[in-house]
N, C-alpha and C positions, 0 to 999 in steps of 0.2 A: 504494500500500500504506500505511495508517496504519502511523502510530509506536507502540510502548508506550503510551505518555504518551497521545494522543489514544484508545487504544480502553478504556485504565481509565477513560479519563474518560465516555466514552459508557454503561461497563458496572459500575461502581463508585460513581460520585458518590454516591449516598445511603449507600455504607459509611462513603468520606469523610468527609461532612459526619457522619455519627454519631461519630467519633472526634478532631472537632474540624477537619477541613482542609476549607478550603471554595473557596479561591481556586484557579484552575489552574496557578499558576505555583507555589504551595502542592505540590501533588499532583506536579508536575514533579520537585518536587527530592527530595520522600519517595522516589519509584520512583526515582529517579534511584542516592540513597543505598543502597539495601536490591539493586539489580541492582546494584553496585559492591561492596558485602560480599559480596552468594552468590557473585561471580566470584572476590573473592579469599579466601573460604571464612574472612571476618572477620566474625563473629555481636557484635563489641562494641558496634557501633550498634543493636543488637536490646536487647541486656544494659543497656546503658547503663552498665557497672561500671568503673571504671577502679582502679588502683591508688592508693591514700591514705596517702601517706608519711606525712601531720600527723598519724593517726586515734590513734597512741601517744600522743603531745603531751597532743589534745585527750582522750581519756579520764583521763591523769594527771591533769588540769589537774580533775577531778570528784573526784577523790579522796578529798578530807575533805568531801564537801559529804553530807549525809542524806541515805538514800532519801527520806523525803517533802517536803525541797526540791528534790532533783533531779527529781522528778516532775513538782511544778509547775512547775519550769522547762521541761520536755518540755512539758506542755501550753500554757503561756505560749508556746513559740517554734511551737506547731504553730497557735494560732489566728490567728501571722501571716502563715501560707498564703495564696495564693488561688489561684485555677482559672480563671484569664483564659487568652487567648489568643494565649500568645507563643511564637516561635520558640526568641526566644534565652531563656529560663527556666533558673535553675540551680538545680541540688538543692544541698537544705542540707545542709550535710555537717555542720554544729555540731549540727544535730538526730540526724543517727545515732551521731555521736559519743556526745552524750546520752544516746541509747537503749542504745546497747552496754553505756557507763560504769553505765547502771542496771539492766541484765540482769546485771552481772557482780557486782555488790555486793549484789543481793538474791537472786540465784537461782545465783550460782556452786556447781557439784558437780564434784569430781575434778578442779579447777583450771578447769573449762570450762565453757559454758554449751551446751544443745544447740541442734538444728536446729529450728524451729516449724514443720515441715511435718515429715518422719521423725521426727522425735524422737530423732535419735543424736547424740551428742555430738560437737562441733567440734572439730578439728584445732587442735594451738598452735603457734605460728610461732614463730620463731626469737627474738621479744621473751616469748614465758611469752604471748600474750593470744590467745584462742578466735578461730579465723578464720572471720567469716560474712558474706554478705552482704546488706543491705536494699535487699529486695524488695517493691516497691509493687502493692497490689493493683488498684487502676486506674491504669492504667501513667501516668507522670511525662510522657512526651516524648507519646507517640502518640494520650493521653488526656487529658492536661491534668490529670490524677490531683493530689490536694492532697498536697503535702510535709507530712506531719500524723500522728502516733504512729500515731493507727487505722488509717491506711491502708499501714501497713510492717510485716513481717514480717521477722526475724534469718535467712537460710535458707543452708545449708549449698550450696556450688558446684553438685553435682549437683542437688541441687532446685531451685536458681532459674534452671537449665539448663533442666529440664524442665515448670517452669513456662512460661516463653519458647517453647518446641518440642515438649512432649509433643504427640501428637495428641490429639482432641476427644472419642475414644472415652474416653480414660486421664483427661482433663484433671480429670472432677469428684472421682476420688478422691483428687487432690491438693488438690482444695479444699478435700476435707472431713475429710484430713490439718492443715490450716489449722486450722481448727475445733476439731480435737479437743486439738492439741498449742499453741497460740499462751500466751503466758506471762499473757497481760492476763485470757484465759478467756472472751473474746468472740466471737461467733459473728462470719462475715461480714456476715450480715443486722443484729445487733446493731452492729456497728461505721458499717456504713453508713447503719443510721437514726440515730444519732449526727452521723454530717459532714452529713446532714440538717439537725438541726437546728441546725447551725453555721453552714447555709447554703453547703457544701459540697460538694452533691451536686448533680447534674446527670444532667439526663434521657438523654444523649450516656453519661456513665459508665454508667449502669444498661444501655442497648442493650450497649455493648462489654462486662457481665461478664455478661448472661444468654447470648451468642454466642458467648461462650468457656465456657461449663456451671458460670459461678459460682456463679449463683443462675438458679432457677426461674421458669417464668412464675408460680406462684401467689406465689413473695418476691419475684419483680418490682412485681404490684401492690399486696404489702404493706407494702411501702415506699415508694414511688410514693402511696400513697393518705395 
């Protein structure tokens, strides 16, 4: 009787290698992980969110700086992304930092910033600061997705729940919830002919966000082209 591990690999490998994992001992430990979460009905390795005691610290630490040098500090720390191929890769957490600290100084309402997918305003914690979290649209871990303002979204718990696990019928009105509500006022297809020409995009991202009903095959190959 094969294993798990042996029959994704006979019936999967090309999904694989479209989302970056190419080695079998690669592919071994992904299923490994992900049949270890559905057993213990722990979705954090899916989320990738963990709780951010610093994130108070570091958005104080923003405080008297301008929205248009905090900007460019956003984009100064997002051009030193890259989209290599590593297991152990960490998210920059000074970059959502950043982004939060400049959602909430240029666009704070009613103390709060809202959700960029529903549009409803954020919950405040127990410090006064809007609770969201950033969510990548070409995923970080399973994509190789650049750490990069364009490619994060602010999204309130239940949305980046349902971005992660909506099904594929629901998925694209979430995108284009995206779309409509993001604070930069960039479409998907704009943001990602952008990391384009950053040199940021890869042909492996485009497969994983037309398969998930990000984008269409005709913005597949308008980007692409």
């Amino acid at each position: 009787m094969k294993t798990l591990s042996e029959w994704c690999r006979e019936n999967f490998s090309d999904v694989f290698r479209c989302i970056g994992i190419r080695s079998f001992a690669s592919m071994k430990r992904e299923i490994a992980k992900t049949v270890a979460a559905l057993k213990e009905s722990d979705y954090s390795y899916f989320l990738a969110h963990e709780e951010d005691t610093g994130e108070h610290e570091r958005i104080s630490k923003y405080r008297n700086v301008g929205n248009k040098d905090l900007f460019e500090k956003i984009r100064s720390i997002s051009r030193e992304t890259s989209v290599a191929f590593a297991e152990d890769r960490i998210r920059n957490t000074k970059l959502t930092g950043m982004m939060k600290a400049y959602y909430m100084k240029r666009y704070l309402k009613n103390d709060t910033i809202r959700c960029e997918c529903c549009g409803k305003d954020a919950f405040l914690t127990d410090e006064g600061q809007p609770y969201v979290e950033f969510h990548h649209l070409i995923p970080f871990s399973i994509a190789f997705g650049p750490d990069h303002y364009l490619n994060l979204f602010a999204l309130c718990p239940e949305c980046h729940r349902k971005m992660h696990f909506l099904n594929l019928k629901e998925k694209n009105a979430k995108y284009q919830e995206l779309d409509e509500n993001n604070y930069f006022e960039k479409t998907i297809v704009e943001r990602l002919k952008s990391l384009k020409k950053e040199n940021l995009l890869r042909s492996y991202h485009l497969e994983y966000l037309l398969a998930d009903r990000a984008i269409t095959e005709k913005e597949y190959e308008s980007i692409a082209s």
